[in-house]
Structure formats: structure tokens, C-alpha cells
FIDRENTI-427399 format. One record per residue (C-alpha): chain; residue number from 0; x, y, z. Coordinates in steps of 0.5 Angstrom, whole numbers, plus 2048, in hexadecimal, padded with zeros to 3 digits. Each point is the difference from the previous one (the first is absolute). Layout:
BEGIN
<rec chain="A" resi="NUM" u="X" v="Y" w="Z"/>
...
END
This chain:
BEGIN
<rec chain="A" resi="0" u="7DD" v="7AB" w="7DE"/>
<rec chain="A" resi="1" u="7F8" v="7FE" w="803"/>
<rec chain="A" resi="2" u="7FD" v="807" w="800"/>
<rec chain="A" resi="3" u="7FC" v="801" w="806"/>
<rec chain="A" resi="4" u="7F8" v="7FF" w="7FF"/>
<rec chain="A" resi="5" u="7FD" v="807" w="802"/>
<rec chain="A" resi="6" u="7F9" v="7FE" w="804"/>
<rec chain="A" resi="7" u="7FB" v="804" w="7FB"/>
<rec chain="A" resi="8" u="7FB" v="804" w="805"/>
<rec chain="A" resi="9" u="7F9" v="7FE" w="7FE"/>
<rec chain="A" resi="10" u="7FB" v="806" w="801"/>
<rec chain="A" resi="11" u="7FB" v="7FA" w="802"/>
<rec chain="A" resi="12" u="804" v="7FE" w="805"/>
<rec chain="A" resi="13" u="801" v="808" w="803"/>
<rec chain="A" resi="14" u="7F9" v="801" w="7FF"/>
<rec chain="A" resi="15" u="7FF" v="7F9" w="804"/>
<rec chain="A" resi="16" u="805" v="802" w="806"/>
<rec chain="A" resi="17" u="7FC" v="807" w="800"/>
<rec chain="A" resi="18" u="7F9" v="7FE" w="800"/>
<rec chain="A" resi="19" u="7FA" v="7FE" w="806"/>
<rec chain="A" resi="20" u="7FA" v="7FE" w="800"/>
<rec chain="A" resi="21" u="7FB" v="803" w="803"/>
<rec chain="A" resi="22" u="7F8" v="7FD" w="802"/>
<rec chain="A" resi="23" u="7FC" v="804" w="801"/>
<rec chain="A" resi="24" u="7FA" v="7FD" w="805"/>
<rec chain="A" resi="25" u="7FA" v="805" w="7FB"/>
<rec chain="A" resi="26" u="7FF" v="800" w="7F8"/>
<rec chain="A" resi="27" u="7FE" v="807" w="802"/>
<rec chain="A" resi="28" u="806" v="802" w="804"/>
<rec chain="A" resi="29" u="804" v="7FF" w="7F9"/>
<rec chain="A" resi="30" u="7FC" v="804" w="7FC"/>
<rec chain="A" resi="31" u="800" v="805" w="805"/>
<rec chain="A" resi="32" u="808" v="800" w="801"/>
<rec chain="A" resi="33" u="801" v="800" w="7F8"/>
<rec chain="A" resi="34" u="7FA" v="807" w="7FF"/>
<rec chain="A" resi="35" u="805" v="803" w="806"/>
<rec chain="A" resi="36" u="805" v="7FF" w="7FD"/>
<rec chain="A" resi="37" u="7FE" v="802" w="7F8"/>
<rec chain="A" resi="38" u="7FD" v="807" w="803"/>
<rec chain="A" resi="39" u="807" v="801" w="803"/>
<rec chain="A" resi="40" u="803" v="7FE" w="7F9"/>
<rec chain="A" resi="41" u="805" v="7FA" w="803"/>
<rec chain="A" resi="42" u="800" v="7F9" w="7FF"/>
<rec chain="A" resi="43" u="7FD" v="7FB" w="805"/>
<rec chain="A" resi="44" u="807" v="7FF" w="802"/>
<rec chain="A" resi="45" u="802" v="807" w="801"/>
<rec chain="A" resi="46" u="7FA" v="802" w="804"/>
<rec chain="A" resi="47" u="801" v="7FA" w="805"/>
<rec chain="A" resi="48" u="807" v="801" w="802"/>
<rec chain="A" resi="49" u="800" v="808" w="801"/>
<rec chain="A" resi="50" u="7FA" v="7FE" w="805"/>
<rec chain="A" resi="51" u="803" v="7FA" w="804"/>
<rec chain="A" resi="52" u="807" v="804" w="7FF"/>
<rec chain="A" resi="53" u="7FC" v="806" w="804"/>
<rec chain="A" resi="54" u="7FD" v="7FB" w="804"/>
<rec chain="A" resi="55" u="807" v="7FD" w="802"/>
<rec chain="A" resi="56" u="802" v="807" w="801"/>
<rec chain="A" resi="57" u="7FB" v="801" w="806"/>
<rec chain="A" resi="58" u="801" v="7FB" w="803"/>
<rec chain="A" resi="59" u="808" v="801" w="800"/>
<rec chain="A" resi="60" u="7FF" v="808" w="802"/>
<rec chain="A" resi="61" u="7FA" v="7FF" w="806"/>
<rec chain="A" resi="62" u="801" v="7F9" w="803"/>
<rec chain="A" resi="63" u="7FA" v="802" w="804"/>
<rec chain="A" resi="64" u="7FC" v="7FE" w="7F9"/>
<rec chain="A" resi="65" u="7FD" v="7F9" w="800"/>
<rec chain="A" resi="66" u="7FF" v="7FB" w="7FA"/>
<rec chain="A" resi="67" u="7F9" v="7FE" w="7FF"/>
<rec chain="A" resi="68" u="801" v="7F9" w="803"/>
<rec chain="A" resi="69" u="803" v="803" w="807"/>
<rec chain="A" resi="70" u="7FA" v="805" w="800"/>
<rec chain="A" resi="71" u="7FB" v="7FA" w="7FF"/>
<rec chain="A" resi="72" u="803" v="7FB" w="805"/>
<rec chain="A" resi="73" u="7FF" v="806" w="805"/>
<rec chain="A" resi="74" u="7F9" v="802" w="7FF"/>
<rec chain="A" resi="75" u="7FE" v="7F9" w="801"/>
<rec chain="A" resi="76" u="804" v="7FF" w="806"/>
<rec chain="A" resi="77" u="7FD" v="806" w="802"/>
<rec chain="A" resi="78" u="7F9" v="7FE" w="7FE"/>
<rec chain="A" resi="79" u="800" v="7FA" w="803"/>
<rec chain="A" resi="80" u="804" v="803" w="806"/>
<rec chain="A" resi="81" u="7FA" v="805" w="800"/>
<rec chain="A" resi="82" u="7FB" v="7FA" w="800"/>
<rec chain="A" resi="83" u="803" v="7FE" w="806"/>
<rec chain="A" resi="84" u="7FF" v="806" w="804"/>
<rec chain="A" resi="85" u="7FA" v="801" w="7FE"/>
<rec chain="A" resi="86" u="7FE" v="7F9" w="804"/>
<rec chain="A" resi="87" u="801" v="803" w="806"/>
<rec chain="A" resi="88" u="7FC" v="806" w="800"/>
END
């Protein structure tokens, strides 16, 4: 009889399959991602989900709260609008 091979789990696979990477654009925002993180005495890791878990949260409980992104597309839709407008007065 051929006993069955049990896949062993490696923890270096799990904790590749849970695992991002995240860039961020400053030197500066890391440093002061991880002090904010140091003086709420968590990891990096936890202090970063608990704020996009609250983020995401907002979004879901108040549809009328807008990313970032959006709120940038319509301020330069605005402004240019703006800019539009002001031509003709």
C-alpha cells in the first residue's frame, strides 16, 4: 500500500499568500507612518489595517463619502469648469 503523500504546509508559503507590498511616494510618510504606529504601540502592519478597515467601513456605511481620487477628478472638473465661466464675465 503507498501511503498518501501529505502536502506539508510551509509557513513561508502562508505568509507569502498573506503578504503585500506596499510603496509609499515619501521616505518621510514611512517614517511617520511607523512613529504613529510606535506611539499607538502596534505594528506597522496592524496600524495599517485598522485605518484602511475604518476607511472601508466609511465608505460602505455613507455611500456619499468619496475617494480621494474621485474628489480630485471633480475639483479639476470644477476648476477648469470655473475657468470656463470666468471667460465670459
Amino acid at each position: 500500500m503507498r501511503r498518501k503523500q501529505i502536502k506539508k504546509i510551509n509557513k513561508t508559503d502562508t505568509i507569502k499568500k498573506i503578504s503585500l507590498y506596499l510603496y509609499l511616494p515619501y521616505e518621510e510618510m514611512v517614517a511617520d507612518w511607523k512613529d504613529k504606529a510606535k506611539q499607538s504601540n502596534i505594528s506597522i502592519s496592524k496600524y495599517f489595517i485598522e485605518h484602511v478597515t475604518n476607511s472601508l467601513q466609511s465608505e460602505e456605511q455613507q455611500p456619499s463619502v468619496e475617494t480621494r481620487m474621485n474628489l480630485i477628478k471633480q475639483n479639476i472638473e470644477l476648476q477648469t469648469e470655473n475657468k470656463n465661466i470666468r471667460k465670459f464675465v
